[in-house]
Structures are given as structure tokens and as C-alpha cells.
C-alpha positions in Angstrom: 0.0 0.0 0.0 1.5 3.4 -1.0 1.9 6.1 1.2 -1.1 8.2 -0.5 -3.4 5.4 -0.4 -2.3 4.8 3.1 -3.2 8.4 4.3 -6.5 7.9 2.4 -7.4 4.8 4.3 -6.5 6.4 7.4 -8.5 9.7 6.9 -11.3 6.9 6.4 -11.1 4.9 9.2 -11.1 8.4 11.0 -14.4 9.1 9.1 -16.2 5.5 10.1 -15.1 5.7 13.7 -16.4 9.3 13.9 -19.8 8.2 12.5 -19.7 5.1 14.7 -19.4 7.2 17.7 -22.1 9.6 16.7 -24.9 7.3 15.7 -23.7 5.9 19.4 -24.3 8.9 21.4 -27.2 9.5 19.6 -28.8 6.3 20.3 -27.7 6.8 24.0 -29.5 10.0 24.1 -32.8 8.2 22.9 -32.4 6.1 26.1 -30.9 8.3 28.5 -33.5 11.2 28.1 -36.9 9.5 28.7 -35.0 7.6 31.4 -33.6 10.4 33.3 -37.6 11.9 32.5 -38.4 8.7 34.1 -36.6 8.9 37.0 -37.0 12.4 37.6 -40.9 12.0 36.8 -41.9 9.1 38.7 -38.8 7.8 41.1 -37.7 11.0 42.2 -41.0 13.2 42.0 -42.0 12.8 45.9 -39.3 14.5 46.8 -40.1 17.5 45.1 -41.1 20.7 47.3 -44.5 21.9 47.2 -43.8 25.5 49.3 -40.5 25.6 50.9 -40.4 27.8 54.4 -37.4 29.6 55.7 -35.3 27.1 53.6 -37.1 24.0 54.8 -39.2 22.0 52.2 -42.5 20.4 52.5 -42.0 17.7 49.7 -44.5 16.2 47.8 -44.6 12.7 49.6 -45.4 14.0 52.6 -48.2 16.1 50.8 -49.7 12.6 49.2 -50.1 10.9 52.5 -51.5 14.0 54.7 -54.1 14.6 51.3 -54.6 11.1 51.6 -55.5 11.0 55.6 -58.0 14.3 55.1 -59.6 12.9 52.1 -60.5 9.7 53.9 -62.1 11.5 56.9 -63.8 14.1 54.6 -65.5 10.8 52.5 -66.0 8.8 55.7 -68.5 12.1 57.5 -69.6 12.1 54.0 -70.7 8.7 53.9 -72.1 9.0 57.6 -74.1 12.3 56.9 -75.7 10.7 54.0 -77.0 7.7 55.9 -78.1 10.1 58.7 -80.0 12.0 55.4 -81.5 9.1 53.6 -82.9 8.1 57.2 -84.5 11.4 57.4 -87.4 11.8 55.4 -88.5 15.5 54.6 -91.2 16.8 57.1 -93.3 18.3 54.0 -92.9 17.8 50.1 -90.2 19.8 48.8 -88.0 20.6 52.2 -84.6 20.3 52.4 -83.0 17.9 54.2 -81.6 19.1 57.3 -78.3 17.4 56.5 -78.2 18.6 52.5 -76.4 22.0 53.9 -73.4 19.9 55.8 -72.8 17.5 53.2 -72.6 20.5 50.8 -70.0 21.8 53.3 -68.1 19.1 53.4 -68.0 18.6 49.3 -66.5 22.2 49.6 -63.5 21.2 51.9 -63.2 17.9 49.3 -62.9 21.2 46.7 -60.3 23.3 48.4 -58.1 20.6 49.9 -55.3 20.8 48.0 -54.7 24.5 48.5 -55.9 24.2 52.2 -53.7 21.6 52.9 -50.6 23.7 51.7 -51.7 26.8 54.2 -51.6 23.8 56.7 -48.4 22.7 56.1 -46.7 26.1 56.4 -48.3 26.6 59.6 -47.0 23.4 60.9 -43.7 24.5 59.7 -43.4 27.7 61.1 -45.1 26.3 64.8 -42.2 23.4 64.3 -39.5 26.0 63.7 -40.8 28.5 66.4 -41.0 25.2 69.0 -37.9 24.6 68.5 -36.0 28.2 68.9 -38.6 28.2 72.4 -37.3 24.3 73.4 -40.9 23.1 73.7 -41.2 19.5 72.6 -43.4 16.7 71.9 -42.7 12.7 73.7 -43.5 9.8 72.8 -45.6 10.0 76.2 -47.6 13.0 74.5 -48.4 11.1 71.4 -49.9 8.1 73.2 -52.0 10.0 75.0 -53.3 12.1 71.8 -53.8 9.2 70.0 -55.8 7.2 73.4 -57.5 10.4 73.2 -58.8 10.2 69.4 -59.0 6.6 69.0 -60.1 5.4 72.4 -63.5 4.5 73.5 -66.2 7.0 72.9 -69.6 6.8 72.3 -71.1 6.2 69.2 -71.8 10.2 67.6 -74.9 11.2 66.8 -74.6 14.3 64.5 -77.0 17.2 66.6 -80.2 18.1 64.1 -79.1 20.8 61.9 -81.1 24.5 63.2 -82.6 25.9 59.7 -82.4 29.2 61.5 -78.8 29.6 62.1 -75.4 29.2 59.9 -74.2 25.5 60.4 -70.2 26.0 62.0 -67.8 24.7 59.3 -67.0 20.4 59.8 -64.3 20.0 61.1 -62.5 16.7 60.5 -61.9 13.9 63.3 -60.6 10.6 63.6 -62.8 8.2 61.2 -64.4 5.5 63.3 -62.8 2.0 62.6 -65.0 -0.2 60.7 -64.0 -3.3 62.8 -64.8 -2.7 67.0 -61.6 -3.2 68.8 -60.8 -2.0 72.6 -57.2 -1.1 72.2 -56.7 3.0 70.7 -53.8 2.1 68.8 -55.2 -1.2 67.4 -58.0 0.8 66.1 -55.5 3.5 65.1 -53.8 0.6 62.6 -57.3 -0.4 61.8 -57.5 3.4 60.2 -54.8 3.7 58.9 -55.0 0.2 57.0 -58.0 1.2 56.0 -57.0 4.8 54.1 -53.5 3.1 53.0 -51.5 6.3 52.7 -49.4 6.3 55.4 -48.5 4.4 58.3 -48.1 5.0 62.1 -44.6 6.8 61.7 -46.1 8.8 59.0 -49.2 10.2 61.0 -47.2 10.9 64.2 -45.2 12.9 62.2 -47.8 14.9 60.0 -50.7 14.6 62.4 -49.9 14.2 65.9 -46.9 16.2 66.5 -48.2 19.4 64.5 -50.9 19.3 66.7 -49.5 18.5 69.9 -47.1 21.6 69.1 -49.6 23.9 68.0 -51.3 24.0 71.3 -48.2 24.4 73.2 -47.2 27.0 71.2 -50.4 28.3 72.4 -50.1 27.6 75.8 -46.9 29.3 76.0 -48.3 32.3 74.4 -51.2 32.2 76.8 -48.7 33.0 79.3 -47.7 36.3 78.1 -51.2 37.5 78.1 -51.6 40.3 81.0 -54.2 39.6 83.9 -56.0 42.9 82.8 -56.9 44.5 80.2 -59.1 47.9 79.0 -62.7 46.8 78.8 -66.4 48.5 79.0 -69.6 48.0 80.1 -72.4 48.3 77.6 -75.3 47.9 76.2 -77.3 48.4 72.8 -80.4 48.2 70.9 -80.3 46.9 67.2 -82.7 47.6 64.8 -83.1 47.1 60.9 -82.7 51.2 59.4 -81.1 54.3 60.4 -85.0 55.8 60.9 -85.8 53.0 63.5 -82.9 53.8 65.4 -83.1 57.9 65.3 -87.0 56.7 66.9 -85.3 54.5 69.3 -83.0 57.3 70.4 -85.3 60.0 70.5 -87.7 58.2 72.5 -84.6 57.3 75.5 -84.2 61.6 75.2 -88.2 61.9 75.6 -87.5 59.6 79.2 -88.1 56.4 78.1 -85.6 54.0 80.0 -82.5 52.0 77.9 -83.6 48.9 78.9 -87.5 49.5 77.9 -86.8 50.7 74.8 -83.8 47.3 74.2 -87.0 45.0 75.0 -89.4 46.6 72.9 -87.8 47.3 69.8 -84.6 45.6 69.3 -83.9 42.5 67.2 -81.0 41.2 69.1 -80.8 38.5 71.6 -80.0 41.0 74.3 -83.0 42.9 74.5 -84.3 40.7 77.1 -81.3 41.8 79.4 -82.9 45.2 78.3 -79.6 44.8 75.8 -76.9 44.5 78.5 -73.7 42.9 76.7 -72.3 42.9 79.6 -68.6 43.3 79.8 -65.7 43.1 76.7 -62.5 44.3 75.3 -61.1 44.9 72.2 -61.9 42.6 69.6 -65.3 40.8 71.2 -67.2 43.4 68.9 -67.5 43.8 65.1 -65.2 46.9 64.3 -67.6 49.5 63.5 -69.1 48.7 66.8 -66.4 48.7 68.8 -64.6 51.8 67.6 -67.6 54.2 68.4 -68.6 52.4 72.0 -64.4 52.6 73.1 -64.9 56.2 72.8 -67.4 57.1 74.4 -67.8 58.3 78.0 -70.0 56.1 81.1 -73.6 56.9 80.4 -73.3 58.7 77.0 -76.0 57.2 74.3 -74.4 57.2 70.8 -76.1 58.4 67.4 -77.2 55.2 64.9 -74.2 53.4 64.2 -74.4 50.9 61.4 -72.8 47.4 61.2 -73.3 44.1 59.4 -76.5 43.0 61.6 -78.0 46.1 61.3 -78.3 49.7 63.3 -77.3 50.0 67.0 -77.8 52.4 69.5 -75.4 52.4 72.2 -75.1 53.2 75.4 -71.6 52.9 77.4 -72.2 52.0 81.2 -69.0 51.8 82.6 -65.2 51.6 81.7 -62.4 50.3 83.4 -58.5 50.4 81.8 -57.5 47.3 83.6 -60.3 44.8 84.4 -59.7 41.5 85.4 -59.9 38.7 82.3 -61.1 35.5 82.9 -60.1 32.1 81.4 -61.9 32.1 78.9 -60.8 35.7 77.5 -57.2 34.9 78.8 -57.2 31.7 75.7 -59.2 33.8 73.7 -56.5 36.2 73.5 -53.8 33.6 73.5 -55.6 32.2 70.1 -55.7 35.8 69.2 -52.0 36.3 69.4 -51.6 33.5 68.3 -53.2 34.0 65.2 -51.3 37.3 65.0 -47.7 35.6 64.7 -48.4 33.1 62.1 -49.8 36.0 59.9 -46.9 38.2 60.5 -44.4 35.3 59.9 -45.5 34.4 56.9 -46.0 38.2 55.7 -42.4 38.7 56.5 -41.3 35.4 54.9 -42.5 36.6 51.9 -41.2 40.0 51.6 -38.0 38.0 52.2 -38.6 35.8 49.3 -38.6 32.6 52.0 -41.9 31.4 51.7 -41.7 29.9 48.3 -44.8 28.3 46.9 -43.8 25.4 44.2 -47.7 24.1 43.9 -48.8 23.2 40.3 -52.1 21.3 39.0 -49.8 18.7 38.1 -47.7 17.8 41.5 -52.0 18.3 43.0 -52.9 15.2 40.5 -49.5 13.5 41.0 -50.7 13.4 44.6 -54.1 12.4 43.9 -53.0 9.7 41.7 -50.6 8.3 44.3 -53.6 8.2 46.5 -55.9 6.5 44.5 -53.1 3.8 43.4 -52.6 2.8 47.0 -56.5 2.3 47.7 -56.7 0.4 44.6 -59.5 2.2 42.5 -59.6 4.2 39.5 -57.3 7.6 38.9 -59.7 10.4 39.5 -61.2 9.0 42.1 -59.8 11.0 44.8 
């Protein structure tokens, strides 16, 4: 072989390896991207944040399970509220069923879950966070006794006849009630949990029992900053339905007519037969438009019409005292009060520091969802 056709051979050979090589990589890229998609997509996807909080990450896993947990509950009190209904035949043709109102409520929390859950999950954060800079912690003593305390022996609920007349309060979730009777709390507690398949004992003393055993001593320990007095006044009103009905009701208490006569004649609110005495309160008992007028006003002054959400009030301020005892109950209501406060402020001042970082999407929410309904073995969508 000459030296030309030697170079030619080689230039070639140089040529076929090269192609070799690329038809190689590119079959390797075929592989590697949908597997890489793969792994990133469905091995590696539960470990994805949903919100991230002052640099700590609430990952998707831990989403799927707690959505599983409050799904369950929300479709067991469905379940139970529509036996309660079907048992209840309507009084007259065409009424609504008293239960209609709180199954609709609870088809709204199924609705709003997903977001709801998040706004739970970065208040757990934060309460975990702050527990720990204030050295409060949770046992294994105070788990027990939360979960002897949901999943022990109780009597068999009754849901209370729904009152047409008033608002229903929101339904709150609780422990479902094991399908199988057993005596021991924490045998029922597996039963549960067997039962909803999305996490197990680990799992919901971690996302549910220690959140919540935290949260109230978070509480308690703002409780005890709450001073033993506070500003308060005595007073009283009369609530009517228009401005005109309350100019009357003012001009008759100027023409002699006692507070507490006129209160029982022409006010609407429960009061009036206390002649409209609300005893007692501080700041924040009362609806704002209320409060700021009666606060300053002087002992025995009656105040023009003062208009609110329920209607028009007259007011009359009966006495005032800048530090009167509080008792229990107003001690934890300002406790929840403050307590309130600081997870709002946190989570305002997270995010004008750019560290409370939302990562939610529709797709991690059916990711989720999907997980959920894989593990209970029925159809995706389900949940």
C-alpha cells in the first residue's frame, strides 16, 4: 500500500469511527432522556417541594399521604351524613334535608383541599420552627395520650339536628371511626390507617400528631404572656333594621323612656331581654364598627345610629375600666388571638423575604391524587 493510499485509508477509518461514535451517542440520548424523564418524573417526583419555608421543604410525599389522611375522613363524614339524610325523610314535600347544607359543606372542603392543605403545612412549619427556637417538645408519652385520646372508647356520635335558622359552623374533621370494634386505641388506630392506606403510624405521628400536639403548646406558652388585665367597658345596645328606627329609638330614650325598655321593645338582638346588656368586653369581642364608636365614648353617654353588618345600634356605654380582670376564657381567647397574629406576620415577612416559596402546580395536586388513588386500589380520579 503506497503512502497516499495509506493516508486515504487512514483519513477513512477516521471518518467510520467518527460516525460510529455519533450514531452511538445518539442512540444513547434516545435512552438516557426518557429515562432520566423517568426517573425524575416518577422515582424521584415525591421528593419535590410543594412551598419551601425559611429554607425547609415540605416535599410532595409528605403532601400525598396527609391529602390522603384528610380525604379519607372528609368521604368517611360524608358517607355517615348521607346515611343520617337518607334516614331522614322531609317533614313536607319539597324541604330540604336538614343534612343537605353539611354534606354540601363538606363537598367544599373535598374542593379546596389541595390548597388548604398547603396553608396547613406552612403553619405546621413555622409552629415546628418557632417550637424549637422556644425548646418546647413533643414525647413519645404525648403522642400516646393524643392518639388514646382520638382513638379510644367513645360513644357512638350522633350528628345534633341541623337548626334551619342559624349558619351551620364549618365540619371540622376527626378521627374516622374504625370499621372493625376493637378496645385497644392504637389497634384501632392501625385499623384506620389500613384502611386509608397512605401512610403508616410513623407517617401520621409525624404529619398529624406532632403538629398538633405543638400547636397547642405554642399556644399555651403564648397564653402566658397575656396580661391579667386589660381595657374593657360595660355596655349595652339596641339593634334595629334602618337608620329611621334607630333615630326613633334614640329619640324616645331623650323623651325619658328607659335604655332597657326601649332594648326590650324594639330591638332584634338577643340582648333585648337583658334590656340589651352585653355585659362586659374588650377589644376585639365586637364587630369593628361597633367597637370603635362604643371605646370612645364616656360612662352613660348614648351614641347616634351606628351601622354594622347586623343592622343599626344604638349604644349606650355603662361603665369603663382600663384594667379589668380577664377571665379564662378571655385569657385563651387572646392567646388564640396572638396566636393567630404571629403566624400571619411570619409568613408576611417570609415573603417579603422571598422565603416562603410556593412550588404548587395542578400537576404535582394530580400527582398526589393519583398516588392516593393507586394505594386504595381504585380508579385515577377518584380522589
Amino acid at each position: 500500500m503506497t503512502r497516499r493510499q495509506l493516508t486515504r485509508h487512514e483519513r477513512e477509518q477516521r471518518i467510520r469511527t467518527f460516525v460510529i461514535c455519533a450514531v452511538a451517542v445518539g442512540l444513547l440520548l434516545v435512552v438516557a432522556l426518557p429515562a432520566v424523564g423517568y426517573y425524575r418524573e416518577v422515582l424521584t417526583k415525591g421528593s419535590q417541594p410543594v412551598v419551601t419555608v425559611a429554607g425547609d421543604p415540605v416535599v410532595l410525599d409528605d403532601f400525598e399521604k396527609l391529602y390522603g389522611y384528610r380525604s379519607a375522613l372528609l368521604d368517611s363524614q360524608a358517607a355517615q351524613l348521607q346515611q343520617f339524610a337518607a334516614s331522614q325523610p322531609n317533614a313536607t314535600p319539597g324541604a330540604q334535608n336538614p343534612f343537605t347544607q353539611q354534606l354540601q359543606q363538606l363537598q367544599q372542603q373535598k374542593t379546596d383541599l389541595d390548597n388548604d392543605l398547603v396553608d396547613e403545612m406552612v403553619d405546621q412549619k413555622l409552629v415546628t420552627q418557632e417550637a424549637a427556637r422556644r425548646g418546647i417538645q413533643v414525647g413519645r408519652d404525648d403522642e400516646d395520650a393524643f392518639i388514646k385520646q382520638e382513638f379510644g372508647d367513645q360513644p357512638t356520635p350522633v350528628p345534633p339536628t341541623p337548626n334551619p335558622l342559624t349558619p351551620s359552623a364549618q365540619t371540622t374533621p376527626t378521627a374516622a371511626v374504625s370499621p372493625v370494634p376493637t378496645v385497644d386505641a392504637f389497634a384501632r388506630l392501625q385499623t384506620t390507617l389500613t384502611n386509608i392506606r397512605t401512610m403508616n403510624e410513623a407517617d401520621y405521628r409525624r404529619l398529624v400528631v406532632d403538629p398538633a400536639l405543638l400547636g397547642d403548646k405554642l399556644q399555651k406558652d403564648f397564653a402566658k404572656q397575656v396580661p391579667a388585665t386589660e381595657p374593657q367597658i360595660h355596655a349595652r345596645h339596641i339593634l334595629v333594621d334602618s337608620e329611621d328606627a334607630a333615630r326613633a329609638a334614640k329619640g324616645d330614650i331623650e323623651r325619658g323612656i328607659p335604655f332597657e325598655e326601649e332594648a326590650k321593645r324594639v330591638s332584634k338582638d338577643s340582648s333585648k331581654d337583658q334590656g340589651g346588656d352585653l355585659g362586659w368586653f374588650g377589644k376585639g369581642k365586637m364587630v369593628p364598627q361597633f367597637e370603635e364608636v362604643a371605646f370612645a365614648m364616656q360612662p352613660g353617654q348614648v351614641s347616634d345610629p351606628v351601622k354594622s353588618g347586623f343592622g343599626w345600634h344604638i349604644i349606650q356605654v355603662l361603665e369603663k375600666d382600663d384594667n379589668h380582670p380577664i377571665d379564662d376564657a378571655r385569657r385563651q381567647e387572646l392567646a388564640q388571638k396572638a396566636y393567630r397574629d404571629w403566624l400571619d406576620t411570619t409568613k408576611d415577612d417570609l415573603s417579603k423575604k422571598d422565603q416562603l416559596v410556593y412550588s404548587v402546580s395542578s400537576d404535582k395536586f394530580t400527582w398526589a391524587h393519583n398516588q392516593v388513588d393507586k394505594a386504595r386500589g381504585v380508579p385515577l380520579g377518584t380522589s
